[in-house]
VMD Tcl script that builds the backbone (N, CA, C; Angstrom):
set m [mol new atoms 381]
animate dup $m
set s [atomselect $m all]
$s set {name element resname resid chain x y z} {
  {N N UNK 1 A 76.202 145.406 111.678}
  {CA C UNK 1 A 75.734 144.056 111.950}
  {C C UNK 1 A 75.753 143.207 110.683}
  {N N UNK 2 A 75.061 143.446 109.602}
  {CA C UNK 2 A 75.208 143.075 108.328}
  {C C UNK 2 A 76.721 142.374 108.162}
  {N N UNK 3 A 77.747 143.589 108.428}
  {CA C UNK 3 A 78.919 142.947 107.660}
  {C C UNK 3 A 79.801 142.010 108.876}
  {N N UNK 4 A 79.224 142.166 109.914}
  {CA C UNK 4 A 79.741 140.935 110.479}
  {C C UNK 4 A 79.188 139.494 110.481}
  {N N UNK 5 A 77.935 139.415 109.669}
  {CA C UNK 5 A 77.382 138.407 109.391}
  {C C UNK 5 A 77.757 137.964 107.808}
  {N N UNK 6 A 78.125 138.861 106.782}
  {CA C UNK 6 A 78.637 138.400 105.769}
  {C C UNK 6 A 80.372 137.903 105.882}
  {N N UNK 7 A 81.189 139.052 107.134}
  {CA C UNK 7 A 82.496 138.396 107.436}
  {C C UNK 7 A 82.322 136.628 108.285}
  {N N UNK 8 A 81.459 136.825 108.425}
  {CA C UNK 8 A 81.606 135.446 109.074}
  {C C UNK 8 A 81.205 134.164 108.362}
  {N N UNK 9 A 80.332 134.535 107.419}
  {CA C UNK 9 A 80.080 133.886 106.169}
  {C C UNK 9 A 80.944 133.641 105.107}
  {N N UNK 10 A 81.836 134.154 104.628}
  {CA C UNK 10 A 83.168 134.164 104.457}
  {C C UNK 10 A 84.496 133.532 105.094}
  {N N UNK 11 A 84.149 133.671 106.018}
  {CA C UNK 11 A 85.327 133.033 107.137}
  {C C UNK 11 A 84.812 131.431 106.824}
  {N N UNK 12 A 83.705 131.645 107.251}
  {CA C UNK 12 A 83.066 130.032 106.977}
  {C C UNK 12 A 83.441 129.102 105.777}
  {N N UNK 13 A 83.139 129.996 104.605}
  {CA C UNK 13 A 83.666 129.220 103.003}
  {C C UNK 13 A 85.127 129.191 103.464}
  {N N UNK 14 A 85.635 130.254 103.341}
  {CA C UNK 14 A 87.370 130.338 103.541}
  {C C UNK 14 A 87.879 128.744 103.879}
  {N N UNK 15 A 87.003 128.456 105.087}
  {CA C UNK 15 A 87.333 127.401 105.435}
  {C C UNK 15 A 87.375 125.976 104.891}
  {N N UNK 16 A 86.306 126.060 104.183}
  {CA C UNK 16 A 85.891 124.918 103.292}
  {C C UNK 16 A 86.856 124.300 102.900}
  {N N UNK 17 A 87.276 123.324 102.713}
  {CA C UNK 17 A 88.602 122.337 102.445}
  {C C UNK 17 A 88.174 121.199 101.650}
  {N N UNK 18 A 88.383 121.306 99.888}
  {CA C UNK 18 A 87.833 120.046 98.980}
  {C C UNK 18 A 88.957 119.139 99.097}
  {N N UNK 19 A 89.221 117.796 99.593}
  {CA C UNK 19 A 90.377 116.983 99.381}
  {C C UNK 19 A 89.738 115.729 98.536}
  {N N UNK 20 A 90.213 115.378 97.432}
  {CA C UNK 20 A 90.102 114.393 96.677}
  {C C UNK 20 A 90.416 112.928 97.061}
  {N N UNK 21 A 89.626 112.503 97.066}
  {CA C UNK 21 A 90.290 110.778 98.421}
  {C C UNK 21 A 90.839 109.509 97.335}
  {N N UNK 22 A 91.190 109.582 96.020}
  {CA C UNK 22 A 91.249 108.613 95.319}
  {C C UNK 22 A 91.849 107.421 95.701}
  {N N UNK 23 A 91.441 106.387 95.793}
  {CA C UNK 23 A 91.914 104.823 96.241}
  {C C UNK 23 A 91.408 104.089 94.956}
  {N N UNK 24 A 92.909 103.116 94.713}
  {CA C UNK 24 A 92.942 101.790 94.072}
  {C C UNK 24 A 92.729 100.673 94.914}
  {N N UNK 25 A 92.059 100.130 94.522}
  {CA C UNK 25 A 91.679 98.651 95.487}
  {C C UNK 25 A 92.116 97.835 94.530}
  {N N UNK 26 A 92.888 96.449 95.134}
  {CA C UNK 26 A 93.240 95.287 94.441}
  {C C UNK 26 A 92.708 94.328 95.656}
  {N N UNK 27 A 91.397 93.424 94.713}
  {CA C UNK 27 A 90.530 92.966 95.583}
  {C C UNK 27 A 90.015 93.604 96.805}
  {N N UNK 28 A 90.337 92.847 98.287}
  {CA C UNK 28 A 89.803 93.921 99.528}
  {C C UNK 28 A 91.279 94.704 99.651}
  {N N UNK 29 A 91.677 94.474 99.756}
  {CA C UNK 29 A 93.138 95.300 99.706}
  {C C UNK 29 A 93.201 96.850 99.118}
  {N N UNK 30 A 93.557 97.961 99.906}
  {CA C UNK 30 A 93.369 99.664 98.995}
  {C C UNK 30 A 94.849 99.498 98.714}
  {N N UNK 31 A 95.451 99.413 97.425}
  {CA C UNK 31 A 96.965 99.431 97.002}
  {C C UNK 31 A 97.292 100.631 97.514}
  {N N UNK 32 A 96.607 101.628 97.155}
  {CA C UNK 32 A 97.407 103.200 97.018}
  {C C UNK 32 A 95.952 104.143 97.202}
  {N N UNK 33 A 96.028 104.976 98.210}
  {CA C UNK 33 A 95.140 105.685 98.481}
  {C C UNK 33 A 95.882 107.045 98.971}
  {N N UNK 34 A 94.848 108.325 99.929}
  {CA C UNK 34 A 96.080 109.087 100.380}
  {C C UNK 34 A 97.051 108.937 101.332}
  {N N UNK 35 A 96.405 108.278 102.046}
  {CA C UNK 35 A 97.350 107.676 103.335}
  {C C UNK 35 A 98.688 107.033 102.907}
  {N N UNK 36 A 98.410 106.337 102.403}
  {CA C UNK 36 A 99.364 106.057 101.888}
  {C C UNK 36 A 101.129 106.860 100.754}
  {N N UNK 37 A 99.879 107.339 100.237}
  {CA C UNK 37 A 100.892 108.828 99.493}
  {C C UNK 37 A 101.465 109.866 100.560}
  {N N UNK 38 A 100.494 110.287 100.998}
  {CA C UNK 38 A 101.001 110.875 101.907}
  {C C UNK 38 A 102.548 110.383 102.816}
  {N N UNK 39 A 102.530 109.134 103.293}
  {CA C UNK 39 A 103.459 108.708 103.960}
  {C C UNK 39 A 104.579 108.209 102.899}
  {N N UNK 40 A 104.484 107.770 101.696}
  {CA C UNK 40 A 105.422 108.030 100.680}
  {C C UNK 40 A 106.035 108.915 100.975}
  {N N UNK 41 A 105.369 110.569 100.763}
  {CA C UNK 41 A 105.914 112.170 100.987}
  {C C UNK 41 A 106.952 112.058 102.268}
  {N N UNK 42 A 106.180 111.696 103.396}
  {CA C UNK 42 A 107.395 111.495 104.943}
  {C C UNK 42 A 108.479 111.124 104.496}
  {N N UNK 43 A 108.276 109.896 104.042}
  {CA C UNK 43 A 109.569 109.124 103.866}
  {C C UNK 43 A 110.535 109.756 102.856}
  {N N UNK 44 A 109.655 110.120 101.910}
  {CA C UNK 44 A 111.183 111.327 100.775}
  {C C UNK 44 A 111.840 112.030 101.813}
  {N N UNK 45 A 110.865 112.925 102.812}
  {CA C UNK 45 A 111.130 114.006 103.626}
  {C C UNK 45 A 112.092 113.535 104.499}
  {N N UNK 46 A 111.805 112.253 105.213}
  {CA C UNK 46 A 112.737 112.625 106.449}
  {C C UNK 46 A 113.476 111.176 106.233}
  {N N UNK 47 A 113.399 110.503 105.390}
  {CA C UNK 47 A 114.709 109.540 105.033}
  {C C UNK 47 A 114.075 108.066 106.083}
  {N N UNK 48 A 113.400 108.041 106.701}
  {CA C UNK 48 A 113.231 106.722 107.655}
  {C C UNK 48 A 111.475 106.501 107.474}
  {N N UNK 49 A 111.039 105.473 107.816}
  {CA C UNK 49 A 109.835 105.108 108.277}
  {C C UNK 49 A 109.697 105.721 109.340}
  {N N UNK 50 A 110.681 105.715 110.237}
  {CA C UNK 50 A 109.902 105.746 111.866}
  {C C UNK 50 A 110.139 107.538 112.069}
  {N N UNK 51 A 110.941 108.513 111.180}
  {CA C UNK 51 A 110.434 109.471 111.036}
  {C C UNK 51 A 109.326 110.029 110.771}
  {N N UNK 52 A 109.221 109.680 109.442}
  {CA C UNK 52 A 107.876 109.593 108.660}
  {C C UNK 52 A 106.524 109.661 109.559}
  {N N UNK 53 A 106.854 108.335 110.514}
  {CA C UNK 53 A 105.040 107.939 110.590}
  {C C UNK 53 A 105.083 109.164 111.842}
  {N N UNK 54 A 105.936 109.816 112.506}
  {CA C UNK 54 A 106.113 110.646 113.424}
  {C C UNK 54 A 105.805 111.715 113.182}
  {N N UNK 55 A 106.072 112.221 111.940}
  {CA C UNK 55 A 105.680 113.562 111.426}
  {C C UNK 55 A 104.587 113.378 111.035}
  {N N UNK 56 A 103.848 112.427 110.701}
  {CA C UNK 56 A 102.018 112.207 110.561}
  {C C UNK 56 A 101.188 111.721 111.672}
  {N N UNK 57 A 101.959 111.314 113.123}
  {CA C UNK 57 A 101.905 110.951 114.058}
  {C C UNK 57 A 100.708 109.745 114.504}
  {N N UNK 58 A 101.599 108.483 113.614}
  {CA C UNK 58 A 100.921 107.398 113.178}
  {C C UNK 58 A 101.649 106.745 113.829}
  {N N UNK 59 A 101.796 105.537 114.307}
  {CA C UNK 59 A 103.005 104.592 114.874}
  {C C UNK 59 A 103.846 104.097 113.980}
  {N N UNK 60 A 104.871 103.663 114.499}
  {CA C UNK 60 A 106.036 103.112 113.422}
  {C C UNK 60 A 105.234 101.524 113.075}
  {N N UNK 61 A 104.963 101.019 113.899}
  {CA C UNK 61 A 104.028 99.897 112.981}
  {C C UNK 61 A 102.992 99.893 112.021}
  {N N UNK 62 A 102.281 101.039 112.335}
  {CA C UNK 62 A 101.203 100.586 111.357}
  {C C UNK 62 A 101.966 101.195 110.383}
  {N N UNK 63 A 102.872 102.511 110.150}
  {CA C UNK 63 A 103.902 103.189 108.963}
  {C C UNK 63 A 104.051 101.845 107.997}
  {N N UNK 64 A 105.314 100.853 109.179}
  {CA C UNK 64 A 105.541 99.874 108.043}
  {C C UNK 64 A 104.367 98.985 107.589}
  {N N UNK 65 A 103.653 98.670 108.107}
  {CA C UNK 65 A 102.420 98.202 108.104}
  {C C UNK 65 A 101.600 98.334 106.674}
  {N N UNK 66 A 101.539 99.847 106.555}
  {CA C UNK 66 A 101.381 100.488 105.049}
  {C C UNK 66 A 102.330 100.220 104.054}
  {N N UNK 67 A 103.563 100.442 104.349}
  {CA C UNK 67 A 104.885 100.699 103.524}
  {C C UNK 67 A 104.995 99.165 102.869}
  {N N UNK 68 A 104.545 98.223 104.065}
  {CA C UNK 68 A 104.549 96.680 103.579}
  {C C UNK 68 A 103.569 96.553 102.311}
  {N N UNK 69 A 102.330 96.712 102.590}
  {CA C UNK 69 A 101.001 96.795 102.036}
  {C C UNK 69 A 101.479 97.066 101.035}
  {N N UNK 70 A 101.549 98.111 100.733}
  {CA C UNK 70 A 101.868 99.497 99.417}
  {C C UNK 70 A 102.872 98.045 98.750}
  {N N UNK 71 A 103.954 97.949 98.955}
  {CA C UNK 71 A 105.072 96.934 98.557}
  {C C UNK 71 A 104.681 95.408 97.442}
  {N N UNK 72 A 103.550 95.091 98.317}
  {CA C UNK 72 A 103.493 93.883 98.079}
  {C C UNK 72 A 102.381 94.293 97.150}
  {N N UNK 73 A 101.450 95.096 96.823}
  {CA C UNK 73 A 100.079 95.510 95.763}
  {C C UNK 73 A 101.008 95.849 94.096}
  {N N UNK 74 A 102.361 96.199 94.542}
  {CA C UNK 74 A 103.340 96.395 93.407}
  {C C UNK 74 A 103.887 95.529 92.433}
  {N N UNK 75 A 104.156 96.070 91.223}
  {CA C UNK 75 A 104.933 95.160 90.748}
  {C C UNK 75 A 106.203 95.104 90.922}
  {N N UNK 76 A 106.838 96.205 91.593}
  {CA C UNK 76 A 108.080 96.612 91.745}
  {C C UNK 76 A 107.915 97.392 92.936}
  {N N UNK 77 A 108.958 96.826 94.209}
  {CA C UNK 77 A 108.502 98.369 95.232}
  {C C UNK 77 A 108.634 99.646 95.121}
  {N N UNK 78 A 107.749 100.304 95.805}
  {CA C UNK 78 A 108.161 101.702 95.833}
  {C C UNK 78 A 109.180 102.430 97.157}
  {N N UNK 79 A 109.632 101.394 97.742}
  {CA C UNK 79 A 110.329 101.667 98.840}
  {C C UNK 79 A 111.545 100.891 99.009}
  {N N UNK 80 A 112.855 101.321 99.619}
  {CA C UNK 80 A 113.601 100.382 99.869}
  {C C UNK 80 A 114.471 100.974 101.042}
  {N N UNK 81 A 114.470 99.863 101.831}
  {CA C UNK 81 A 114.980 100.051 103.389}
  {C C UNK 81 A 116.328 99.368 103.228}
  {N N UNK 82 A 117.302 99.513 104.360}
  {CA C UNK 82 A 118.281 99.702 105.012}
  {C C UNK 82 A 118.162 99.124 106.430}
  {N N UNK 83 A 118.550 98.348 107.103}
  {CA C UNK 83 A 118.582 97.808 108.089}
  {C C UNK 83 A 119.299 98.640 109.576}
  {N N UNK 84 A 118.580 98.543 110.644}
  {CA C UNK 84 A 118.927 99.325 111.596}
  {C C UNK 84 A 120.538 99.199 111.893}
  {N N UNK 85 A 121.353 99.421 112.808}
  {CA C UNK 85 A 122.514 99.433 112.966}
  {C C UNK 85 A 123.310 100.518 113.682}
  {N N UNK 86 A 124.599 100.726 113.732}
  {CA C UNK 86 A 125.395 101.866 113.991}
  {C C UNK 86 A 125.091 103.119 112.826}
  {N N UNK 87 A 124.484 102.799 111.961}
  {CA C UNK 87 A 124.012 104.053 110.725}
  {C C UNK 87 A 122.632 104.204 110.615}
  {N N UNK 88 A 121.938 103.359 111.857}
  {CA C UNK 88 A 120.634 103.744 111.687}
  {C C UNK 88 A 119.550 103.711 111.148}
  {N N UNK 89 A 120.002 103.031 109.451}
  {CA C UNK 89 A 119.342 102.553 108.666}
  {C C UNK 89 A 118.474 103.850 107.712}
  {N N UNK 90 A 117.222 103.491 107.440}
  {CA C UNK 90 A 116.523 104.227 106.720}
  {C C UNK 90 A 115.870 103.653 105.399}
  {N N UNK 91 A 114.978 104.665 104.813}
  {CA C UNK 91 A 113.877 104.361 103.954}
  {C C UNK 91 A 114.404 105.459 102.968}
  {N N UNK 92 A 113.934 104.655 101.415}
  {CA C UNK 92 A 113.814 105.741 100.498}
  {C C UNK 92 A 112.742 105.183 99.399}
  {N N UNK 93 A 112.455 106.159 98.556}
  {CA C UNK 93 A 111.691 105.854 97.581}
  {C C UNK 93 A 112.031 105.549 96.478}
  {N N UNK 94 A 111.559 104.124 95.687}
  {CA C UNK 94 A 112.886 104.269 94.428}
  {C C UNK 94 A 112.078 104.639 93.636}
  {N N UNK 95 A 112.120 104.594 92.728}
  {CA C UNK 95 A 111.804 105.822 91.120}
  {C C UNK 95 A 109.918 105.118 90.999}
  {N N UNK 96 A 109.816 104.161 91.685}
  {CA C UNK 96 A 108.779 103.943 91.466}
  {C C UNK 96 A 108.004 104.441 92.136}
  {N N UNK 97 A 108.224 104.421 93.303}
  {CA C UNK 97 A 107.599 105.269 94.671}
  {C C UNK 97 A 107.649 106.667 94.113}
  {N N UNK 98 A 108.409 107.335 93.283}
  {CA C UNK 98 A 108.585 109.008 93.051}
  {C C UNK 98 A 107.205 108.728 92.260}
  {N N UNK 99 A 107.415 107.678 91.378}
  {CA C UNK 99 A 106.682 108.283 90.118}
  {C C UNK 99 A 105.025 107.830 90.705}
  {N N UNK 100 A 104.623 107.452 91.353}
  {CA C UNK 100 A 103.757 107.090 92.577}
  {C C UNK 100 A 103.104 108.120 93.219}
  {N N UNK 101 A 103.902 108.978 93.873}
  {CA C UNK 101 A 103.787 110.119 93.987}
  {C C UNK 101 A 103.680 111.441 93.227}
  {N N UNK 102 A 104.318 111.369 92.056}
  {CA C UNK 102 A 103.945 112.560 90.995}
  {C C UNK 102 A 102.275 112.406 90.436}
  {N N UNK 103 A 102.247 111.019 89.652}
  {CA C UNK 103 A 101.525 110.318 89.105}
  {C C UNK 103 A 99.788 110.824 90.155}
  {N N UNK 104 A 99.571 110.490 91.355}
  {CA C UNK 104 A 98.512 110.905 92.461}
  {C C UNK 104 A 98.729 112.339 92.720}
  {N N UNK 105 A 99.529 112.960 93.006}
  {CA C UNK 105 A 99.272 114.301 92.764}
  {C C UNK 105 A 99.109 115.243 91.781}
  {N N UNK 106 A 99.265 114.694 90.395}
  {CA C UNK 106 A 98.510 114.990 89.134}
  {C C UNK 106 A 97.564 114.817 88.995}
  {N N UNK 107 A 96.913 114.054 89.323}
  {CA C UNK 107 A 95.785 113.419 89.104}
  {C C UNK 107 A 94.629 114.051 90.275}
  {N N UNK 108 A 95.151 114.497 91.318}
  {CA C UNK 108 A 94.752 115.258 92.360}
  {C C UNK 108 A 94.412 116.684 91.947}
  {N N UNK 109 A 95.279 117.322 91.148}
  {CA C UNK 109 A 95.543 118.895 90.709}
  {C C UNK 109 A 94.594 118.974 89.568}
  {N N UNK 110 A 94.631 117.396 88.761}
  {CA C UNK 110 A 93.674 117.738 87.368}
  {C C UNK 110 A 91.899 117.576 87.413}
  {N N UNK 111 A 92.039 116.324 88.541}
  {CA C UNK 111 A 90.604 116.478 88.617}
  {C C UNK 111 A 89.841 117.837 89.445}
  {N N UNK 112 A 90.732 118.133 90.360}
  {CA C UNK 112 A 90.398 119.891 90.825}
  {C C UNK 112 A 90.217 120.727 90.152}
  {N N UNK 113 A 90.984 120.919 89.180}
  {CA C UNK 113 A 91.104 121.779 88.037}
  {C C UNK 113 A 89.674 121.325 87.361}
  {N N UNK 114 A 89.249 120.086 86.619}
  {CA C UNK 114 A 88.361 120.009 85.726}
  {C C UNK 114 A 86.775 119.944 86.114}
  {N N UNK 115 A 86.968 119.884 88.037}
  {CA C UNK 115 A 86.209 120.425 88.301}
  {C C UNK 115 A 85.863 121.736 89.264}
  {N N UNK 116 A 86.482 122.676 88.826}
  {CA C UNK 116 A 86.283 123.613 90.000}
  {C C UNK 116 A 85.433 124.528 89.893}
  {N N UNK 117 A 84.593 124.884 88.351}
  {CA C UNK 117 A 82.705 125.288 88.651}
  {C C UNK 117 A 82.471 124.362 89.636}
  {N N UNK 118 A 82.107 122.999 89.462}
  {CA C UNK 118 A 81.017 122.043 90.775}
  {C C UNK 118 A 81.604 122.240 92.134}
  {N N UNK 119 A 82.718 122.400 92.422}
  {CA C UNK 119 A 83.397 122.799 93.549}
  {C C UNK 119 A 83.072 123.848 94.322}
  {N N UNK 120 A 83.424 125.187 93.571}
  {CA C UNK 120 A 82.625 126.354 93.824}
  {C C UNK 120 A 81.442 126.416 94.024}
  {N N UNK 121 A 80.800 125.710 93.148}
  {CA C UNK 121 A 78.910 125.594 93.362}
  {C C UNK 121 A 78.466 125.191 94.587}
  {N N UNK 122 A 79.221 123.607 95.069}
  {CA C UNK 122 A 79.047 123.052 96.315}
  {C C UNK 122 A 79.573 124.126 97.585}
  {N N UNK 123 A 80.603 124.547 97.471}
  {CA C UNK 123 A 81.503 125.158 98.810}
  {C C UNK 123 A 80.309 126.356 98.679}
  {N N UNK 124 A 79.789 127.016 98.285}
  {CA C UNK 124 A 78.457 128.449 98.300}
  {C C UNK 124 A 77.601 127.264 99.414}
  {N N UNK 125 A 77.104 126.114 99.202}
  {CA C UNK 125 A 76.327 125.692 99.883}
  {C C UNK 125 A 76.821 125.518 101.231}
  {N N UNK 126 A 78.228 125.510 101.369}
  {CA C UNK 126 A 78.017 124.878 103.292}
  {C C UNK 126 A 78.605 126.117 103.884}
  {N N UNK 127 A 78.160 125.943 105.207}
  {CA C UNK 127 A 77.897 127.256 105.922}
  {C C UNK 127 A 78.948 127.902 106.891}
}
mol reanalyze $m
mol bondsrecalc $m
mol representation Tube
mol addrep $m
């Protein structure tokens, strides 16, 4: 009995999931948050917006919706489209959008890293 109450206590932490939510706000506006990164990632992945917001299973409007957003908080975009057609068109990320993406997932890995005593400390607490 014991050790099915400590396996399950375990199972429980196991579960525990720390995700770091960092957002830039310019004024009310969030420039770059994860949502946003995240759908950066789609778009490397599958070459289109309307892939993208599919594999996060977001609509193709609000996708560009973001992709717009994200665009215009820039000084330079991080995206550049292709117009629909007989080729279908598509999305890519230009070097700014990469470095956009490296840049937040560093920053994701380091603050984990610099804190992962308080991490550990907290995840012992939930059940």
């Amino acid at each position: 009995m014991i050790t099915s109450v400590k396996t399950k206590q375990a199972a429980s932490r196991a579960r525990a999931e720390v995700r770091f939510r960092m957002r830039i706000k310019s004024g009310d506006t969030v420039a770059l948050g994860p949502g946003k990164v995240d759908l950066l990632e789609a778009v490397q992945e599958h070459g289109s917006i309307s892939a993208a917001a599919r594999s996060l299973g977001m609509s193709y409007r609000r996708a560009w919706l973001l992709i717009d957003e994200l665009n215009r908080s820039l000084k330079s975009p991080a995206t550049i489209s292709e117009q629909g057609g007989q080729s279908g068109g598509g999305c890519a990320l230009t070097p700014v959008g990469e470095n956009i993406v490296r840049l937040y997932r560093e920053v994701e890995s380091e603050a984990q890293a610099a804190c992962a005593a308080q991490i550990a400390a907290l995840t012992k607490l939930i059940r």
